[in-house]
N, C-alpha and C positions, 0 to 999 in steps of 0.2 A: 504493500500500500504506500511506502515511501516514494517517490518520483527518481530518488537517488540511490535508492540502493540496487545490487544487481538484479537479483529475485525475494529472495528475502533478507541476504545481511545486509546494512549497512554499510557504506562506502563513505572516504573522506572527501568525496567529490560534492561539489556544490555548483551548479549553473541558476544564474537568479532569476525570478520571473514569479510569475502565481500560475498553477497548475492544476486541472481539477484530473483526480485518475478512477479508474473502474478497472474492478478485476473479479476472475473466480476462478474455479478449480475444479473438477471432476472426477470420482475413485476412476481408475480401470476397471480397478475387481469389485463386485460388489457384494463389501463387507462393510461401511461406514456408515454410522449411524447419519449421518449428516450427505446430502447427494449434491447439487449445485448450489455454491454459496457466494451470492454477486454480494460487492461491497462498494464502498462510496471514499473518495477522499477528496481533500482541497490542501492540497499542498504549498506552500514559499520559501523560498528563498530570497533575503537581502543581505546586503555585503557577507559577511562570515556565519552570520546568524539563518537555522531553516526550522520551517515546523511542520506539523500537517496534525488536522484533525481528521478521523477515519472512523466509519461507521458501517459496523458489519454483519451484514445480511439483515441490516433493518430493525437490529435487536440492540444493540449497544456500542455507544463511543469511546472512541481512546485517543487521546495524545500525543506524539513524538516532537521532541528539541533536540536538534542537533548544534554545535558552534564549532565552527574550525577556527581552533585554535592555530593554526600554523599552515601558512599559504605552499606551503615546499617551494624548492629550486636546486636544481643542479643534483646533487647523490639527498639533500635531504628531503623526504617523503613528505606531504602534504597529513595533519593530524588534527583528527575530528573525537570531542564529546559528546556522548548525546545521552536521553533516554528514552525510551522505548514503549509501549502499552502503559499510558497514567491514567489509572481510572481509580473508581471512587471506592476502594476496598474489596475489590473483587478481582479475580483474573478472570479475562477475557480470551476465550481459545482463538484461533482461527475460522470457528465456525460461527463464530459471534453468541458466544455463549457465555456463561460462565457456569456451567456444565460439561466437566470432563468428557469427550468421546473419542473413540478409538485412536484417533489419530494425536491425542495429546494424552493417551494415557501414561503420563512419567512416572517409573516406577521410582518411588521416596521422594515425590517432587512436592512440597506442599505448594500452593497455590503464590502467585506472585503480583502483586498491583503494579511495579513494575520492573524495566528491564535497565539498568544504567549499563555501559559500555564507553570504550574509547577505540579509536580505529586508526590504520596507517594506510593512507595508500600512494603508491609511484606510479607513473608509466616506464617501464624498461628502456621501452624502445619507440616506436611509432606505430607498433600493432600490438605491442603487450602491456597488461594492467595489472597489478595484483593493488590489492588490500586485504589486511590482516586486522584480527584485533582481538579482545579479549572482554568478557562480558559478565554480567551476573542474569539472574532470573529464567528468560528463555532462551539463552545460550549456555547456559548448563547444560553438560550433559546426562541420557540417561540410556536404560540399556542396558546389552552386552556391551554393543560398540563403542558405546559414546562416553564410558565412562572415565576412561582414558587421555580425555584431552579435558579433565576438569581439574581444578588446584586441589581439592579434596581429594582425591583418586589414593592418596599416600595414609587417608585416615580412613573413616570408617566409611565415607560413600554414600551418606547421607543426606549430602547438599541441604548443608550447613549456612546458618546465616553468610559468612564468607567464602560461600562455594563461587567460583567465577568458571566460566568455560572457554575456549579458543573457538575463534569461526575465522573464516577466509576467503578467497576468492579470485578468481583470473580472468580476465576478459582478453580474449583474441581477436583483433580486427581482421574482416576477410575484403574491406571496404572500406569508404569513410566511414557507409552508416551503418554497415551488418557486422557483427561479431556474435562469439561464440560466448558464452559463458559458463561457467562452470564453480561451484561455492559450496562449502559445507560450514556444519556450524553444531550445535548442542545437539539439535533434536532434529535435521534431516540433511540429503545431500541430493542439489538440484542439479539439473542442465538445463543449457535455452538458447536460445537465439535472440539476440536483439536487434532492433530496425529504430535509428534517430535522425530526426532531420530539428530544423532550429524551432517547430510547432508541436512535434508528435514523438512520440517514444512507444513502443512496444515490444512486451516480451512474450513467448509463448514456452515455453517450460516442459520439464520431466521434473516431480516432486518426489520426494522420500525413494530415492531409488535402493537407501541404503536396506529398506525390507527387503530385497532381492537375496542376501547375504544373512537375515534371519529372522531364522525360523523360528525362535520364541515370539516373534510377534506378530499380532493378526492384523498386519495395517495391508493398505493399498495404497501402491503410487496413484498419485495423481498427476491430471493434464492441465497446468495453469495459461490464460491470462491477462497479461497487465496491458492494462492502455492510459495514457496519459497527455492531456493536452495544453498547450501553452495559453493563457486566456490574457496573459498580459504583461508588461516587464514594467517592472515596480522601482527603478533608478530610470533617474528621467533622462540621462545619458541614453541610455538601454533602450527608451520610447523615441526619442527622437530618431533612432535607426530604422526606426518602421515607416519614416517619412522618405526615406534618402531614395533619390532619383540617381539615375542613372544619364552621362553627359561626355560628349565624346567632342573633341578638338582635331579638326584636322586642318596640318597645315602645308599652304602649296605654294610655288614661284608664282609670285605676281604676274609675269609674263608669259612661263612657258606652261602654267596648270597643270604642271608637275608636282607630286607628292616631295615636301621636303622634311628631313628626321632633323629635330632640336627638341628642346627642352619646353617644357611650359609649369608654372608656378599659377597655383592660384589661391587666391587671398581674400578674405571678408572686406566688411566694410571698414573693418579699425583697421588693416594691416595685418591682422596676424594670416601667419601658412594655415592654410586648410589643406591642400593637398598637392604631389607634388608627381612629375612624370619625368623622362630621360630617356633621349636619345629614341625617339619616335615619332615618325608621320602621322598615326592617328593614336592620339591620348585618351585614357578611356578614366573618367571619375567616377566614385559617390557620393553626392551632395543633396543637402536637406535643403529644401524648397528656398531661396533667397537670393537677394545679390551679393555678384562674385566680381572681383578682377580677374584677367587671367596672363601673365607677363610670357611673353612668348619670346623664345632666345633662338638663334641656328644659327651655325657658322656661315660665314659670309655672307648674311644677311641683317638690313636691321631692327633690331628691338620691337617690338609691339606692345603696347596694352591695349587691351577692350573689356567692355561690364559686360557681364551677362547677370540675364533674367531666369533663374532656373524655378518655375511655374510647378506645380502640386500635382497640375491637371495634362503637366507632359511626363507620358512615361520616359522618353527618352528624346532627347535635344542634342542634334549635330550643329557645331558651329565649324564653318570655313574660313579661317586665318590667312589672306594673302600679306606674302612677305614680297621684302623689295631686295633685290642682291645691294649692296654697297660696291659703291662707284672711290674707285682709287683714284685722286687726284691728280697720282704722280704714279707712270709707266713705272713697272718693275725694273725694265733697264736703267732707268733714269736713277735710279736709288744709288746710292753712295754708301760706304761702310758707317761714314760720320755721321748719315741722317738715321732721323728716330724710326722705329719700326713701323710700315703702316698700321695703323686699325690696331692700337695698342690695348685697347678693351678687347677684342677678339686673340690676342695674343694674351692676356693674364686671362681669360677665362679658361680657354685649352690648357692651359697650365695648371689653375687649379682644382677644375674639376677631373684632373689624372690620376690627384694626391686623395689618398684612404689613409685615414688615420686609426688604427690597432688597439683595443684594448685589451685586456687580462679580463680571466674568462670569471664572468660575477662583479665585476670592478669598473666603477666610471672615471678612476684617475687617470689623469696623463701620464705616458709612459717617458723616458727622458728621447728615446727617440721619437715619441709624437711631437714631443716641444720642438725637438728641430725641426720636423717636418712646418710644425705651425710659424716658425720663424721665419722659415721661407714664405709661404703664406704671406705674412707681415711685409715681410720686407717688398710683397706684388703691390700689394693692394695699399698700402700707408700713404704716398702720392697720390692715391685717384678718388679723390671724394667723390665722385660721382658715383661708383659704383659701389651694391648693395652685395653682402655675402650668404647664405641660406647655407647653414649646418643641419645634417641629416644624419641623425641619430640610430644602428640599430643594432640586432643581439644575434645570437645565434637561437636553434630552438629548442636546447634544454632549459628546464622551468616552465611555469605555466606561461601564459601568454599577458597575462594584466602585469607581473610581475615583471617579466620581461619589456613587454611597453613603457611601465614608469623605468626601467632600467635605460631603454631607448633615448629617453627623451634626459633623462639623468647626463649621460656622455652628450650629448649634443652641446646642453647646459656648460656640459665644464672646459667645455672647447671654447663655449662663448665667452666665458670668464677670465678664461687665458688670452685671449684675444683681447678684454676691455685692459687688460692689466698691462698689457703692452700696447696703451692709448689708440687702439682701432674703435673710434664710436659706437658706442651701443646700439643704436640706432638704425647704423648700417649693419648689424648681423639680427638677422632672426633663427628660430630652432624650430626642428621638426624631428619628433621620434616615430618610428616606425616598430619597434620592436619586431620579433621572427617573421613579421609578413613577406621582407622582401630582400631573401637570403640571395647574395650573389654568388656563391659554391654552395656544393652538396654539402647540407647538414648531415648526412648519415656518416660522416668521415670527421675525423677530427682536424684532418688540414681542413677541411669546407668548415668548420665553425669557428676555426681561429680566424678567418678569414672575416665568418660575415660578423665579425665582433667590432663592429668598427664605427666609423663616422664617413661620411663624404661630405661635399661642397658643391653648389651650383652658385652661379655670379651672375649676378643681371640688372638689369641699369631700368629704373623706373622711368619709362618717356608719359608725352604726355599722349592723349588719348588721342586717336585719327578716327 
């Protein structure tokens, strides 16, 4: 009944939103006193904090709080409290009861109002999940089988006010949204399939498969399940994403109506980056309904601004950018070693949009080789107040991704600090974090993550509007 957990343990994962879920189960065999048991929940999450009230088969409600206490990154696992069935001095089975039947007959188990627990969970890899944890109530175990993975196991087996039990779990991705699942815990051990998109979640299950292995108990697996749907996002970050349109720039030769690849920046109404593109003919954004600037850069051409109107009621808005090639003054032969370079903004910007600056892997400080890299930098750009400089922040994609993003925008930050402290105006840099979105080598290797650990620079001269 959890939104978040895999089938039925608990997981340290938290995705925020309001969610309302329906589920049930079916014996195979038919020996359960209890036959199809639909139940009801309204589940949330916001920032670290989740809950869910759950109401089963029509007969009685229970409680669950979970708080992640610990967001994870890098080797340390993400770690969640919670608890479990709170109701009002009674236990409540699975079948919405609080009348023992077969399927929760725990032999020495007295009855439990509810279940507290703590949980760990990593991803591996990019297809593998575990979460582990350890629990009281109905994560005890009971049994033959189960008696074995409880803290009391070494006394009498009584499941003792300090009895606590182990539960677990693996998730394998075979997709973005399909994976395998697989969890054991006190009192059964499931399988299932799961199916996730950013609206919907579903799981369909094999229950108690651990009756298969004994034969002192008269249970029956069952076929669960779970469906869960997203009814709304509860950070209004979160909600404004449900506005965002989609907006695409393309840009060509003034003359020859030729596709040409540069750069384009675009900017709200104060100035600050909203989003940013590179080294591309058609640029493709997401932007929530407003006005944008958009600064359009390509070599040997020049400079652009134009507003754009991006409308509620357009799903998607091409605009067409003509550039003008720039006209050299002076013939290339006609140049001398003693004259200044032509089109000296086109020459520091090739320059500094070459330079990636590196950081240590979880760290947003300068390295002593990023300072000289920055110094170079400096010493471009310190003569040319005209022109504006844009630090882009980002990570590689170990850790979660929130984490990683304020990590993005963190290095971007202390590039720009370095930069005011060696009197380049404030003014003239802005920052933009991207965190793991836009890896420039393969993360699955460790040379591709030292790699995308980094920072870059685009340069571009604000004109006025044509």
């Amino acid at each position: 009944m959890k939104r978040e957990a895999y089938i039925d343990i608990p997981t340290a994962n938290l995705n925020e939103g309001l969610y309302i879920v329906v589920n049930s189960s079916y014996p195979i065999k038919d020996v359960d006193d209890v036959k199809l048991d639909p139940n009801l929940g309204i589940n949330f999450t916001y920032d670290n904090f989740g809950g869910a009230l759950k109401w089963y088969n029509g007969a009685d409600f229970a409680l669950d709080f979970s708080w992640q206490i610990l967001a994870g990154n890098g080797n340390i696992p993400c770690i969640a409290v919670g608890v479990n069935e709170i109701n009002v001095n009674k236990y409540i089975s699975t079948a919405g009861t609080n009348e023992v039947f077969n399927d929760e007959n725990f032999t020495h188990r007295p009855p439990e109002a509810w279940s507290f627990y703590v949980v760990a969970g990593k991803k591996l890899n990019r297809l593998i999940e575990v979460n582990a944890g350890l629990g009281r109530g109905k994560f005890v175990g009971y049994g033959t089988l189960y008696k074995y993975i409880n803290t009391d196991m070494f006394t009498d087996g009584n499941h003792e006010v300090w009895a606590f039990g182990l539960f677990g779990g693996m998730k394998i991705m075979f997709t973005n949204r399909l994976a395998f699942i697989a969890e054991g815990d006190g009192r059964d051990v499931n399988i299932g399939l799961e199916y996730q998109n950013k609206l919907i979640k579903g799981t369909l299950s094999l229950n108690k498969l651990e009756v298969f292995n004994d034969s002192e108990q008269d249970f029956s697996p069952r076929v669960g399940l779970n469906l869960s749907y997203k009814i709304m996002n509860l950070r209004e970050e979160d909600r404004k994403e449900e506005k965002i349109l989609s907006v695409f720039i393309e840009l060509i030769d003034k003359e020859s109506r030729s596709l040409v690849e540069g750069n384009t920046i675009i900017t709200d109404t104060k100035g600050d980056t909203v989003e940013i593109s590179k080294f591309k003919s058609i640029h493709s954004f997401k932007l929530e309904p407003g006005i944008y600037n958009s600064f359009v850069s390509a070599t040997g051409y020049k400079d652009r601004k134009i507003s754009m109107m991006v409308k509620e009621e357009l799903d998607k808005k091409l605009y067409t950018i003509e550039l003008a090639e720039i006209e050299n003054a002076v013939k290339p032969e006609e140049v001398q070693d003693s004259v200044e370079i032509i089109n000296k903004f086109e020459y520091i910007k090739s320059e500094i949009e070459g330079i990636s600056i590196k950081f240590p892997f979880r760290k947003s400080d300068l390295t002593p080789i990023a300072r000289d890299k920055l110094k170079g930098i400096i010493k471009l750009i310190s003569d040319n107040k005209d022109v504006n400089l844009l630090v882009i922040g980002h990570t590689c994609s170990i850790g979660i991704p929130k984490t990683n993003q304020r990590l993005s925008e963190r290095r971007a930050e202390s590039v720009k600090k370095y930069l005011i402290e060696h009197h380049i105006s404030a003014d003239r840099i802005s920052t933009k974090g991207y965190g793991e979105t836009k890896p420039f080598a393969d993360n699955s290797t460790e040379e591709g993550r030292i790699k995308n650990r980094r920072a870059e620079f685009i340069l571009y001269q604000a004109k006025d509007e044509e």
